[in-house]
NUKOLRO-673940 format. One line per field, with one value per residue (C-alpha): x, y, z; residue in three letters; chain; residue number from 1. Coordinates in Angstrom, 2 decimals, decimal comma. Layout:
% residues N
east	c(X | ...)
north	c(Y | ...)
up	c(Z | ...)
type	c(ALA | ...)
mol	c(A | ...)
seq	c(NUM | ...)
% end
This chain:
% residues 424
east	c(71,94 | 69,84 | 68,43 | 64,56 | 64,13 | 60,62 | 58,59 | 56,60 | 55,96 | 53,27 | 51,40 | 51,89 | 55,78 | 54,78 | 53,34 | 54,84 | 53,19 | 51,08 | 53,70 | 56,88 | 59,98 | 59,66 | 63,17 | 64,95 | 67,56 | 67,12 | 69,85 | 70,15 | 71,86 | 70,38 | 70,07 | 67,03 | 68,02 | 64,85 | 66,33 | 62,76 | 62,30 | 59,57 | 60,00 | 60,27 | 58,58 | 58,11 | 56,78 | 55,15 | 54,40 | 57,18 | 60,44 | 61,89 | 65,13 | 66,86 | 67,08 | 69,08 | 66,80 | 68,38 | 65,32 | 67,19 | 68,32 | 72,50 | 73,37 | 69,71 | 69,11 | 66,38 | 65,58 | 62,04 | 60,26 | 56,72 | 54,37 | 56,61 | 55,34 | 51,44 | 50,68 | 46,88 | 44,47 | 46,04 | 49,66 | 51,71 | 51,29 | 53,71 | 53,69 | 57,28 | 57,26 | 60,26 | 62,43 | 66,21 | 67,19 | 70,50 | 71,10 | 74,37 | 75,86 | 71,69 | 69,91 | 66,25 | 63,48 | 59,75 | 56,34 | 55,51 | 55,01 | 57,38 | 56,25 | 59,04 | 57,36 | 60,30 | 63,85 | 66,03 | 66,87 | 70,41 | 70,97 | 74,87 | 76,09 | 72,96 | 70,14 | 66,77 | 63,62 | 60,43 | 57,49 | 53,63 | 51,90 | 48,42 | 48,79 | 48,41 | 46,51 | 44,31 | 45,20 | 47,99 | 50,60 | 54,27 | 57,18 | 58,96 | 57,32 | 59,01 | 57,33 | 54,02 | 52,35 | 54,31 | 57,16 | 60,32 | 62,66 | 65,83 | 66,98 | 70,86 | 71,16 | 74,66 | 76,58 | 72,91 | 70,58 | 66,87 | 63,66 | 60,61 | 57,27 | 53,53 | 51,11 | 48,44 | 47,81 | 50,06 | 50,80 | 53,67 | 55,84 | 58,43 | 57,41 | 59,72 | 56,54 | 58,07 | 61,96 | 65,80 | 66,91 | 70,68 | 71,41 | 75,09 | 76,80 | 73,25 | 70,81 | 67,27 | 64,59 | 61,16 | 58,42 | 54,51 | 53,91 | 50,94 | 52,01 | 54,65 | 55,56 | 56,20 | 58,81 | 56,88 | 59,13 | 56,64 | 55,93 | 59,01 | 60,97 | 65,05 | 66,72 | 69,95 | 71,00 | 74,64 | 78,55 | 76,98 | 73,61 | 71,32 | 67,83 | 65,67 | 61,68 | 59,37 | 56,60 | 57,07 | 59,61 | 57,13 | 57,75 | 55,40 | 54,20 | 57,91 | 60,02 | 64,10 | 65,68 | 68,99 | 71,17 | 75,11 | 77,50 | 78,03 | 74,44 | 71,31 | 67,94 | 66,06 | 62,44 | 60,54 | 57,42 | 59,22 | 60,00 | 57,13 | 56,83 | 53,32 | 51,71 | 53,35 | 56,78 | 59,30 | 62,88 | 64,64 | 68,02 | 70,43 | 74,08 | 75,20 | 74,60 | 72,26 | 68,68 | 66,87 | 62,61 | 60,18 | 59,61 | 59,71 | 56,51 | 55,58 | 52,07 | 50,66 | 47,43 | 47,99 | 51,35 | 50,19 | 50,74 | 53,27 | 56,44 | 57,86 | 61,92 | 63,88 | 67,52 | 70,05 | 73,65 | 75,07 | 74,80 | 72,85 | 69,21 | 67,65 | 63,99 | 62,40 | 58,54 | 56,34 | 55,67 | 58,97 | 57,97 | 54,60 | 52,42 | 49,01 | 49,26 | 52,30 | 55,94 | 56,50 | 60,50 | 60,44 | 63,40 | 65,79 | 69,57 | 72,36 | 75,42 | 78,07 | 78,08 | 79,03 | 77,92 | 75,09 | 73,09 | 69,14 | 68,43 | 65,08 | 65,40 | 61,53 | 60,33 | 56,81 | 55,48 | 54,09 | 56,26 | 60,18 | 62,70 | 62,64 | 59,37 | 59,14 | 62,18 | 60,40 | 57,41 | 59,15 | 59,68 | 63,52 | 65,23 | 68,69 | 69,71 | 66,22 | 65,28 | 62,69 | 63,94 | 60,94 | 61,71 | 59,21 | 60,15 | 58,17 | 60,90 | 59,46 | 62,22 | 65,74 | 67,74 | 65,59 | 64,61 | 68,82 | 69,55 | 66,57 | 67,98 | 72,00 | 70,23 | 68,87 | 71,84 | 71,65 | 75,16 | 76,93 | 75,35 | 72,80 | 70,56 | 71,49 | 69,56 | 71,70 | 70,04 | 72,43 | 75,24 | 72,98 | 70,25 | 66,48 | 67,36 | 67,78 | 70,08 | 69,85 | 73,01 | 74,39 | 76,96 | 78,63 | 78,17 | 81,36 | 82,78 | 81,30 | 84,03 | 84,42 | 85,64 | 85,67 | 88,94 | 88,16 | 85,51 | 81,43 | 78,20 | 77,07 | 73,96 | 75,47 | 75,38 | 78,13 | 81,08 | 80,19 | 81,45 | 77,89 | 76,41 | 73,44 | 72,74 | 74,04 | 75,65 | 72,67 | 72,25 | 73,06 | 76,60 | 80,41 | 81,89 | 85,27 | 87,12 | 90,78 | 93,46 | 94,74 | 91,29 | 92,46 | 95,77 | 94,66 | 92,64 | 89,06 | 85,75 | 82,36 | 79,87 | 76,49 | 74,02 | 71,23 | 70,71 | 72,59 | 73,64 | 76,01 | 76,97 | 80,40)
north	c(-80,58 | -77,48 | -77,96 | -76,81 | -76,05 | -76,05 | -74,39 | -77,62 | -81,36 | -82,93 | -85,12 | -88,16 | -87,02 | -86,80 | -90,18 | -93,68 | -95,98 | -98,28 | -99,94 | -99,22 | -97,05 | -93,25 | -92,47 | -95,97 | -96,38 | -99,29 | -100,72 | -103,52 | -106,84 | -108,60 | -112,01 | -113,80 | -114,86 | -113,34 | -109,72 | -108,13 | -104,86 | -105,91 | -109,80 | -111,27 | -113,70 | -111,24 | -108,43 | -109,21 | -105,96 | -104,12 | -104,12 | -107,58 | -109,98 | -108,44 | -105,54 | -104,14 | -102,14 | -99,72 | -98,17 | -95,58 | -97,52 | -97,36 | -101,15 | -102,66 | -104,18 | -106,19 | -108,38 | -106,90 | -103,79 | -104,82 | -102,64 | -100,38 | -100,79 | -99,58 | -101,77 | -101,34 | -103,95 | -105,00 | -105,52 | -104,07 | -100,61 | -99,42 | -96,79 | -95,51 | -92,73 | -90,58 | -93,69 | -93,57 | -96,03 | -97,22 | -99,41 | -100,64 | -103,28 | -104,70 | -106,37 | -105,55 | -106,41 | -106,31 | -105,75 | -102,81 | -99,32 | -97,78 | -94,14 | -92,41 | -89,93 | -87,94 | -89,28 | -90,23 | -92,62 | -93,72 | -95,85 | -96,54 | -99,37 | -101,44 | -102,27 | -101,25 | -101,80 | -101,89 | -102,30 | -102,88 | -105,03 | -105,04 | -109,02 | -108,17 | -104,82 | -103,09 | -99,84 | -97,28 | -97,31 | -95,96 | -97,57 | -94,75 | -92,33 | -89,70 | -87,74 | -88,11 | -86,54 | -83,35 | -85,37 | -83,74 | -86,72 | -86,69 | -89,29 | -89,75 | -91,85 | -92,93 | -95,21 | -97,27 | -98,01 | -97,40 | -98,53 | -96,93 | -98,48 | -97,60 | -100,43 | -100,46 | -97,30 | -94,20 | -91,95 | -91,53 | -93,73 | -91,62 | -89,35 | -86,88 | -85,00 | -83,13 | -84,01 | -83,07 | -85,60 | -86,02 | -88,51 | -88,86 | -91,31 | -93,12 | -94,40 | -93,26 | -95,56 | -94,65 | -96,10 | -98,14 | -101,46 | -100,94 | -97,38 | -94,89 | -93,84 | -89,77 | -88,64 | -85,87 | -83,36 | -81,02 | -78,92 | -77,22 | -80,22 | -80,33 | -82,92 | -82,41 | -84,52 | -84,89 | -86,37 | -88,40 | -89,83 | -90,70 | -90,48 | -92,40 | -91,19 | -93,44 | -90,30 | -86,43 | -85,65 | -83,06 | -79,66 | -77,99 | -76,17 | -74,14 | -77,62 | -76,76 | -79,43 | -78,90 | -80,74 | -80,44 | -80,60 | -84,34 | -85,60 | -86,88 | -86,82 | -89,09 | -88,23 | -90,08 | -87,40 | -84,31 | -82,24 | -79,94 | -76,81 | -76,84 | -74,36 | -71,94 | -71,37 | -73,55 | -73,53 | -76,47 | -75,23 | -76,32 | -76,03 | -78,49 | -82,05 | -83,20 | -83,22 | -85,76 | -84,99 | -84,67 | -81,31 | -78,94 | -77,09 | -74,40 | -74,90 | -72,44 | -71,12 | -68,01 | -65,87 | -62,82 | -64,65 | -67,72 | -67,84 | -71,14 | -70,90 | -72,99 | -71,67 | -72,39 | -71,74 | -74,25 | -78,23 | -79,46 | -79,85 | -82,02 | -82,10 | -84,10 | -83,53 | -82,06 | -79,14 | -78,83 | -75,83 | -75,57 | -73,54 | -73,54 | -69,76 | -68,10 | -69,21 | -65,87 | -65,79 | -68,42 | -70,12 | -68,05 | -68,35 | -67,06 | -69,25 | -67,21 | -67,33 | -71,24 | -72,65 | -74,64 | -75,32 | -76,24 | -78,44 | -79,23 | -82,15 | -82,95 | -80,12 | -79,39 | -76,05 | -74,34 | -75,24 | -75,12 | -73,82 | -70,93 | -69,75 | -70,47 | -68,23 | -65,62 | -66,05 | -64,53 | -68,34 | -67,55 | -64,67 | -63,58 | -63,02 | -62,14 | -60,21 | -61,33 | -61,79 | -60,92 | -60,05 | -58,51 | -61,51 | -65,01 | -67,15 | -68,84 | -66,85 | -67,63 | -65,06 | -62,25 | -63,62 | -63,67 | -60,40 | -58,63 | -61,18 | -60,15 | -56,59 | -57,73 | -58,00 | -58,28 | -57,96 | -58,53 | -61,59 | -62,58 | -65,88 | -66,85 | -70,17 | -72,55 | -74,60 | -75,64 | -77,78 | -80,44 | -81,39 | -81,27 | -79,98 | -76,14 | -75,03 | -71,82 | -71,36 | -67,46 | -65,76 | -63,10 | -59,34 | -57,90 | -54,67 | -51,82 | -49,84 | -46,24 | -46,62 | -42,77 | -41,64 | -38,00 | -35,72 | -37,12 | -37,39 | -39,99 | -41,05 | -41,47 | -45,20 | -45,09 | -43,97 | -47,49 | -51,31 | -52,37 | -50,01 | -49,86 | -50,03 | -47,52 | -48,45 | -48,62 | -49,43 | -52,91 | -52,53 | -52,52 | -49,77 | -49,09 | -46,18 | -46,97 | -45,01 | -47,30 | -45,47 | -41,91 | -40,34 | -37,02 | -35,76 | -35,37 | -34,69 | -37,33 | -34,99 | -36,26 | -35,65 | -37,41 | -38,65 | -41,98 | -44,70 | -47,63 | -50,82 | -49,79)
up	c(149,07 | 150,02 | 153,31 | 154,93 | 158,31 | 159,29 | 162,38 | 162,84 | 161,61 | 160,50 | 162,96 | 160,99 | 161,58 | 165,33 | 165,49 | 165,40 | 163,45 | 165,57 | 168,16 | 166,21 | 168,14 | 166,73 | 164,91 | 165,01 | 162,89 | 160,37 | 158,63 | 156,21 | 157,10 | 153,85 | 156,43 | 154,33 | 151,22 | 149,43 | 149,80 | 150,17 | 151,93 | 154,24 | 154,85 | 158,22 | 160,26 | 163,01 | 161,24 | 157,38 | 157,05 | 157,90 | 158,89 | 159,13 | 159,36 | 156,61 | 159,00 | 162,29 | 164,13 | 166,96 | 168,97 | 170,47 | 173,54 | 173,67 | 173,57 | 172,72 | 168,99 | 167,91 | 164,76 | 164,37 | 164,66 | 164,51 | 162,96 | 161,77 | 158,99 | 158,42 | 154,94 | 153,51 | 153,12 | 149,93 | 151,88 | 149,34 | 149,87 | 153,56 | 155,34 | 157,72 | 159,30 | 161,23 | 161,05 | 159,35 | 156,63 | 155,72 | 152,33 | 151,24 | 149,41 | 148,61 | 146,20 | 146,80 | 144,80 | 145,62 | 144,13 | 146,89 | 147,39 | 150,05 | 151,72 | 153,99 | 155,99 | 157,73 | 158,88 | 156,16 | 153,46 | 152,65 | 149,30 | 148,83 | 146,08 | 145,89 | 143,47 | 144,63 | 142,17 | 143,91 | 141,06 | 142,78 | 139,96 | 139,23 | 139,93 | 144,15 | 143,76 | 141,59 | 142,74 | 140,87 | 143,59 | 143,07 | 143,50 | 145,90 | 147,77 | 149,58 | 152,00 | 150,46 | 153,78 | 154,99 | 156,91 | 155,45 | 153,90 | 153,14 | 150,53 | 149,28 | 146,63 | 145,56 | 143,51 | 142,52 | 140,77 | 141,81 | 139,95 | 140,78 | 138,70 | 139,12 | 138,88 | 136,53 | 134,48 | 133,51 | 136,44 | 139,07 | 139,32 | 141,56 | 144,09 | 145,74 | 147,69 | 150,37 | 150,10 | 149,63 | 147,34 | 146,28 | 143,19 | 143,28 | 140,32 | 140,50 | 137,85 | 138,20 | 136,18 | 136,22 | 134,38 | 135,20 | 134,52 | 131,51 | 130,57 | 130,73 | 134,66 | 135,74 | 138,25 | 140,39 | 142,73 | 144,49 | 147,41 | 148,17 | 147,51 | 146,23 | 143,49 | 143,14 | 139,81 | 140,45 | 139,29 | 135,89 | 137,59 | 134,43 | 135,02 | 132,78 | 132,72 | 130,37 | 130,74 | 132,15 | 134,56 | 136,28 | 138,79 | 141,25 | 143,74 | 144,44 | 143,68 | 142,81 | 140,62 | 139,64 | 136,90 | 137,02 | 134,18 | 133,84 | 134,59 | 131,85 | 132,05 | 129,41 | 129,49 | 126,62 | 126,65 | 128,44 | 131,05 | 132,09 | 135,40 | 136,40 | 139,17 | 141,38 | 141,68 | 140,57 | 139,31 | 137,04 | 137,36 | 134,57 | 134,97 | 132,49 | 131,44 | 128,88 | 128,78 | 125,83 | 125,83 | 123,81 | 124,76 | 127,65 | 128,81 | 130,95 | 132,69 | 135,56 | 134,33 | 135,87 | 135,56 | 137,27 | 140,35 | 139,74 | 138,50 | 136,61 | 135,37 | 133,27 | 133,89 | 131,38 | 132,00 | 130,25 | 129,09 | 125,42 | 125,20 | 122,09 | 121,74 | 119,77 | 119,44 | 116,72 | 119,19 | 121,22 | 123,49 | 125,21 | 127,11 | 128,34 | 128,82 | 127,74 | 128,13 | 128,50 | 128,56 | 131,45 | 129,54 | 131,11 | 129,42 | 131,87 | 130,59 | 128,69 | 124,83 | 122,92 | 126,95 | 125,20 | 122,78 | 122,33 | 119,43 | 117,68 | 115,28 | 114,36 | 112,04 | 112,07 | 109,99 | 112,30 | 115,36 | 115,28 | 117,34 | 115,35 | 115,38 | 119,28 | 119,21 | 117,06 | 119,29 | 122,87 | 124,67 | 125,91 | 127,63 | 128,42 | 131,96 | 132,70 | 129,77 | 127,39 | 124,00 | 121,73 | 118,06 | 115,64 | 112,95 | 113,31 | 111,86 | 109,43 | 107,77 | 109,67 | 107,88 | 108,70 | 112,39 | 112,82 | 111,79 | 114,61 | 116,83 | 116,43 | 117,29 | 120,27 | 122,88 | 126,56 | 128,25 | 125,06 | 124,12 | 121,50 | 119,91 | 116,65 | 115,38 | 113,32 | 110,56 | 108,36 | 110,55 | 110,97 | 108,30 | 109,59 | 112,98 | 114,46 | 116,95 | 119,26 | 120,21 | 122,06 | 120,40 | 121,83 | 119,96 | 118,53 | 119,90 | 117,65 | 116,51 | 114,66 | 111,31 | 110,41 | 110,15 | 111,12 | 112,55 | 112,41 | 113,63 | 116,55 | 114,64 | 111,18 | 111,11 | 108,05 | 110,80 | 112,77 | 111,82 | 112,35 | 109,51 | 109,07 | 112,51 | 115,68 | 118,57 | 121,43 | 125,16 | 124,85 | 122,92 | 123,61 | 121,60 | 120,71 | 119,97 | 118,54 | 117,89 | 115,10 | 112,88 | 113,04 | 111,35 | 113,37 | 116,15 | 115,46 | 116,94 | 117,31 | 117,64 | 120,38 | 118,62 | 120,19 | 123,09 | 123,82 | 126,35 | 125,66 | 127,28 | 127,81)
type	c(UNK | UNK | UNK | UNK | UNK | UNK | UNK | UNK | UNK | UNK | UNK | UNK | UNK | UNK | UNK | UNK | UNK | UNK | UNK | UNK | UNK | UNK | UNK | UNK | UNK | UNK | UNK | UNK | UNK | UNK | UNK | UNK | UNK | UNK | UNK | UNK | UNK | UNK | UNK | UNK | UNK | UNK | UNK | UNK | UNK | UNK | UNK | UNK | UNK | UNK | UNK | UNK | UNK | UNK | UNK | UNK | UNK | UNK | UNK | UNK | UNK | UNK | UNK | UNK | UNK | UNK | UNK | UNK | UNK | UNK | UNK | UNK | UNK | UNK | UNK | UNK | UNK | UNK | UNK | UNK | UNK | UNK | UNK | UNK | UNK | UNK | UNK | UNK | UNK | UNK | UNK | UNK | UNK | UNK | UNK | UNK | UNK | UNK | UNK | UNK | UNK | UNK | UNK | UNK | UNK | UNK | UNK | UNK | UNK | UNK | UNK | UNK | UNK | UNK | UNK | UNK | UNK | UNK | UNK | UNK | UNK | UNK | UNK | UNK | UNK | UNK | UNK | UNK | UNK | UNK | UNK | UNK | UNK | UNK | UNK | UNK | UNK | UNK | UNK | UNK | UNK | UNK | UNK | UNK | UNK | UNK | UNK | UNK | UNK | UNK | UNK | UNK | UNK | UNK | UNK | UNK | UNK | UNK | UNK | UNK | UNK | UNK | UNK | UNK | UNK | UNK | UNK | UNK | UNK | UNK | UNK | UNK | UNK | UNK | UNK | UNK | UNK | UNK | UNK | UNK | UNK | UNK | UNK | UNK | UNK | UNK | UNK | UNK | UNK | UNK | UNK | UNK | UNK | UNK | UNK | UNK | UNK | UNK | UNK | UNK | UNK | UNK | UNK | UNK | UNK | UNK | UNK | UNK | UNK | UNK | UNK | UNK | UNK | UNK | UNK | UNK | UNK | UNK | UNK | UNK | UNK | UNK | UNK | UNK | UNK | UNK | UNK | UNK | UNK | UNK | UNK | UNK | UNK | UNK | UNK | UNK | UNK | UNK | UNK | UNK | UNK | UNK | UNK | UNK | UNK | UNK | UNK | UNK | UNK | UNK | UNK | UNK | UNK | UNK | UNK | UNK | UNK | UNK | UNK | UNK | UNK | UNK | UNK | UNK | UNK | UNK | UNK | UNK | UNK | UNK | UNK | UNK | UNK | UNK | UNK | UNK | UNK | UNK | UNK | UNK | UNK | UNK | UNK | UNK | UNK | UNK | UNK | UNK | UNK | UNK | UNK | UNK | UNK | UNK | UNK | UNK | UNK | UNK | UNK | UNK | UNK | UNK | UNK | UNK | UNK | UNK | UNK | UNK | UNK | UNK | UNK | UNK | UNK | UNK | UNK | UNK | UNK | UNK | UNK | UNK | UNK | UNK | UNK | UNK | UNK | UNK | UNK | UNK | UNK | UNK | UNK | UNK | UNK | UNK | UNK | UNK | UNK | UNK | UNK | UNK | UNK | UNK | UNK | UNK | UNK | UNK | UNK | UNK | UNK | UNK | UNK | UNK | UNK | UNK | UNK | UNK | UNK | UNK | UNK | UNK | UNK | UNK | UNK | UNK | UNK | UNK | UNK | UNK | UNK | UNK | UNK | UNK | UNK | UNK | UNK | UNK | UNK | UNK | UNK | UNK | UNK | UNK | UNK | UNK | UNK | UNK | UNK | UNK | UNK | UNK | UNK | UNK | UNK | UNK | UNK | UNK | UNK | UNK | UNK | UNK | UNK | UNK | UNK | UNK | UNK | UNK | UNK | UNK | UNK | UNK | UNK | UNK | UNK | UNK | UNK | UNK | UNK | UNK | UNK | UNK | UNK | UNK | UNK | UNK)
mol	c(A | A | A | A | A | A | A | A | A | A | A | A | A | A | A | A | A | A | A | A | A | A | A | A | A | A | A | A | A | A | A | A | A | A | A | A | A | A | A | A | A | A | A | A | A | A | A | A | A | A | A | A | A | A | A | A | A | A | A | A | A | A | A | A | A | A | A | A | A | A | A | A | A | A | A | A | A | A | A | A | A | A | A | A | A | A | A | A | A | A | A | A | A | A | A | A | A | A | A | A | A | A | A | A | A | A | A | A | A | A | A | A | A | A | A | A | A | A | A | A | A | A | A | A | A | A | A | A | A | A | A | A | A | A | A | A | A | A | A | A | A | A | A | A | A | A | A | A | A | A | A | A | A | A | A | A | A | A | A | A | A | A | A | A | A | A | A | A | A | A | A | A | A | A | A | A | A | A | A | A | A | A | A | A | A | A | A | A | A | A | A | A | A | A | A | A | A | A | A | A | A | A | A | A | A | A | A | A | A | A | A | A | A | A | A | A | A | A | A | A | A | A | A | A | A | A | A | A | A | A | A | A | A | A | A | A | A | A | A | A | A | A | A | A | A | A | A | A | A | A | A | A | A | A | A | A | A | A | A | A | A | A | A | A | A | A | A | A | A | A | A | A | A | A | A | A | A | A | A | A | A | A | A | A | A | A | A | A | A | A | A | A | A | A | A | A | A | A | A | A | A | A | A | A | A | A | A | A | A | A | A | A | A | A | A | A | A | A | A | A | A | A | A | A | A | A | A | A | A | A | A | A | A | A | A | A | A | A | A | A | A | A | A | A | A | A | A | A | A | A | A | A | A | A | A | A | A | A | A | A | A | A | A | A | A | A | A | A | A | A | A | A | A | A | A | A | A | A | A | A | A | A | A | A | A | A | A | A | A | A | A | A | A | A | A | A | A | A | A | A | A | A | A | A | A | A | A | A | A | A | A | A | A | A | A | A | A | A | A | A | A | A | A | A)
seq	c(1 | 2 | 3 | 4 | 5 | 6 | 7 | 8 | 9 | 10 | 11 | 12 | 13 | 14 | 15 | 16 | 17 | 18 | 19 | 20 | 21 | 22 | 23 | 24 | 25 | 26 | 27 | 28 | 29 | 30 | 31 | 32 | 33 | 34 | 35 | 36 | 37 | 38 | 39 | 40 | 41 | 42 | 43 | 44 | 45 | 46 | 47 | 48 | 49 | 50 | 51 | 52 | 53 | 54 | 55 | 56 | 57 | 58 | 59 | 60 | 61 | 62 | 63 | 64 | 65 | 66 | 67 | 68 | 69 | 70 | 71 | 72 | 73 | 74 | 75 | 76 | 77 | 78 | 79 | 80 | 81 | 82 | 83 | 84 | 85 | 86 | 87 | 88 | 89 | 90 | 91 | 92 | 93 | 94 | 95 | 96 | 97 | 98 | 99 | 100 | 101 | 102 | 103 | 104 | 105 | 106 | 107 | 108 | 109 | 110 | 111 | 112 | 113 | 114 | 115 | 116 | 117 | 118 | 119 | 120 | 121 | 122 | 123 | 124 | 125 | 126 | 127 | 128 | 129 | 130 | 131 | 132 | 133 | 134 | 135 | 136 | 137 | 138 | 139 | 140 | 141 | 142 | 143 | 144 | 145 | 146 | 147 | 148 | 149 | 150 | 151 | 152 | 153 | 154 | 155 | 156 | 157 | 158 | 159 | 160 | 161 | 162 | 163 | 164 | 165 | 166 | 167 | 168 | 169 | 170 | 171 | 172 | 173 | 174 | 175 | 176 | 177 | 178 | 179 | 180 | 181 | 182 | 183 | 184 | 185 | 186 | 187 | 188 | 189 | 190 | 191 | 192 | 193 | 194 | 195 | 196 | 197 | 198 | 199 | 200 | 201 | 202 | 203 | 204 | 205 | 206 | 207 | 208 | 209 | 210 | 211 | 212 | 213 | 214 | 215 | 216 | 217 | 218 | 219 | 220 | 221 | 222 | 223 | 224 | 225 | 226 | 227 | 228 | 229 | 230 | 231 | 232 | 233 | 234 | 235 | 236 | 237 | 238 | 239 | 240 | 241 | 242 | 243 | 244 | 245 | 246 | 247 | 248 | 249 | 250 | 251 | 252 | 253 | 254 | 255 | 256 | 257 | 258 | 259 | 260 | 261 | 262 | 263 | 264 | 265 | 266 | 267 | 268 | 269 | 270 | 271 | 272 | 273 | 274 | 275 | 276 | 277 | 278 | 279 | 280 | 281 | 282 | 283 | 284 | 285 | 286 | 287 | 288 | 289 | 290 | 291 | 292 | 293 | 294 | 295 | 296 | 297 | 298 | 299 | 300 | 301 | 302 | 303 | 304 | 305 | 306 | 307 | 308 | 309 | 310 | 311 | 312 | 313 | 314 | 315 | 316 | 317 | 318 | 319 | 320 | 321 | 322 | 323 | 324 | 325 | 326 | 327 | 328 | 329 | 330 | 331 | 332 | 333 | 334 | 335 | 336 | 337 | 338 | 339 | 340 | 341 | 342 | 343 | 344 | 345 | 346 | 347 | 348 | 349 | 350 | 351 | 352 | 353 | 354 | 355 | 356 | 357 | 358 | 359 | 360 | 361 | 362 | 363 | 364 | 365 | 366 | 367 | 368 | 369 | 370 | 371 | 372 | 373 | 374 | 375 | 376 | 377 | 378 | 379 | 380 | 381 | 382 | 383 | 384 | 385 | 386 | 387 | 388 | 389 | 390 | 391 | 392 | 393 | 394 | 395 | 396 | 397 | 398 | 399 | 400 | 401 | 402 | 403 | 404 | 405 | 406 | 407 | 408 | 409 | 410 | 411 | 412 | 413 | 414 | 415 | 416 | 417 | 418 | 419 | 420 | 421 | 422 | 423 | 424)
% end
């Protein structure tokens, strides 16, 4: 989990709310049989008897923390702040929204769906809500399964605000109780998607303001619309897995000053949508590849005219290792878009879009370039493009090139004619 260290916290970090012990830790005993998160008949609005509460005293526990909890008129919507929580073994199910503010949150084996319904509010409240205002959280969830739903309308349904969030061998589902539910990881926050978690989105898993989420090798995300970086600087960092949207889409309104990446080393991404890739600028590259050739592959299986995987290709939307890979062809025409693009090579790799293996879909895939060899046997000119393999083109910057003594009977001479630089 990559960790923050900050100069300051927040004041609502610095306060305890109302009467409650700053920093207890709060673990659950699951005593009442009605496994809610806040019951208990000394404290209905926070912290209760399914709880051990150690203030901070060596030796002293209590059955209540009163007030602990800060719920809103409508006494479904709490508030903890600086406090560390400790969940194993639980079955919890309530219709609130929880906010950590600060301290921790520690999920181990257990069930946890907490779904506000528009039956005891009608305010859009999430489910989870971590670190909603400034109080660094840290959340480990492992071995679970966590619902988080949004009352009433569309809107977020998870909120990782200002967090480091690790979901270890977990199951993520997020969704609203009339509409579809977002997962939101902003303001410098971490999510680390980890050791074949699945996390289920019935909306947009979303990215902001300098948010890092990273997805190993074993690990899904299922996001019915898709997966979308909004402003500032953010990084969804792919490293493997498998990643089911709609589409993906870049959104900062301003690239001169923000930077939004979609790294790609490796894993299988299937979009779905009419329009799979989308900007309300310019994608600009931002979908970065940096896995070595046949790590992955990006499949579009919903053909529209004017928007495939090919013509998003064509169009500039992907890079290699940082370099923008911006052909002259559109691809409305494959063949032709596939021969510029097996000229294009950065660090011996190349895109090469598929659409034959699987009917009605296209695949980018990265193939790696062949070593150019001389196939003179005897004396010629650098720039001839007949003494190369790769005829008609010449070896350039970007190419391997290969001069092997199995070609020639005798010794002979490639004359420089020009100036040149190769690979290697």
């Amino acid at each position: 989990m990559r960790r923050h260290w900050i100069a300051s916290l927040s004041i609502a970090a610095l306060i305890a709310s109302q009467s409650g012990a700053l920093g207890a830790v709060i673990v659950w005993d699951g005593t009442q049989a009605d496994g809610f998160w806040t019951s208990g008949p000394n404290n209905p609005g926070g912290a209760g008897a399914n709880w051990t509460i150690d203030a901070g005293t060596p030796g002293t526990e209590v059955t209540g923390l009163v007030d602990v909890g800060s719920p809103s008129t409508n006494a479904i919507d709490y508030q903890f702040t600086g406090h560390d929580w400790t969940i194993s073994g639980a079955t919890i199910s309530e219709n609130v929204q929880i906010k950590l503010d600060g301290g921790s949150l520690n999920i181990t084996n257990s069930n946890v769906s907490l779904i506000p319904s528009s039956v005891n509010t009608t305010a859009s409240l999430s489910g989870l809500n971590l670190g909603q205002n400034g109080g660094r959280t840290t959340a480990t969830i492992t071995g679970s399964t966590v619902t988080s739903s949004r009352s009433n309308a569309d809107g977020n349904s998870f909120r990782v605000m200002t967090a480091d969030l690790d979901v270890d061998n977990s199951t993520i589902n997020v969704n609203a109780e009339t509409g579809n539910g977002d997962l939101d990881v902003r303001n410098d926050s971490t999510m680390d998607i980890l050791n074949g978690s699945i996390i289920n989105v019935s909306r947009d898993f979303d990215l902001r303001n300098t948010a890092v989420v990273t997805l190993d090798a074993t690990s899904t995300i299922n996001a019915t619309q898709g997966v979308e970086l909004l402003a500032n600087t953010t990084l969804f960092d792919m490293n493997g897995g498998t990643i089911n949207a709609a589409w993906i889409r870049t959104n900062s309104g301003n690239e001169a000053t923000q930077e939004l990446t979609f790294d790609f080393s490796a894993g299988a991404i299937v979009l779905s949508d009419l329009n799979p890739l989308r900007d309300n600028s310019s994608f600009e590259g931002a979908f970065n590849w940096t896995g070595a050739a046949g790590s992955g592959t990006i499949e579009h299986n919903n053909l529209d005219v004017s928007n495939t995987l090919a013509q998003k290709t064509g169009q500039g939307f992907f890079s290699i290792d940082g370099t923008r890979i911006n052909p002259a062809a559109d691809g409305s025409d494959i063949t032709a878009l596939n021969t510029e693009l097996a000229s294009l090579i950065v660090n011996s790799r190349f895109f090469q879009i598929d659409d034959t293996t699987t009917p009605g879909s296209q695949i980018l895939t990265l193939v790696a370039s062949p070593v150019i060899t001389w196939v003179t046997d005897g004396n010629g000119d650098w720039s001839t493009a007949t003494n190369w393999s790769t005829d008609p083109v010449v070896p350039g910057a970007l190419d391997d090139v290969l001069f092997s003594g199995t070609t020639f009977t005798a010794p002979a001479t490639v004359n420089i004619d020009s100036n040149i630089q190769v690979n290697k």
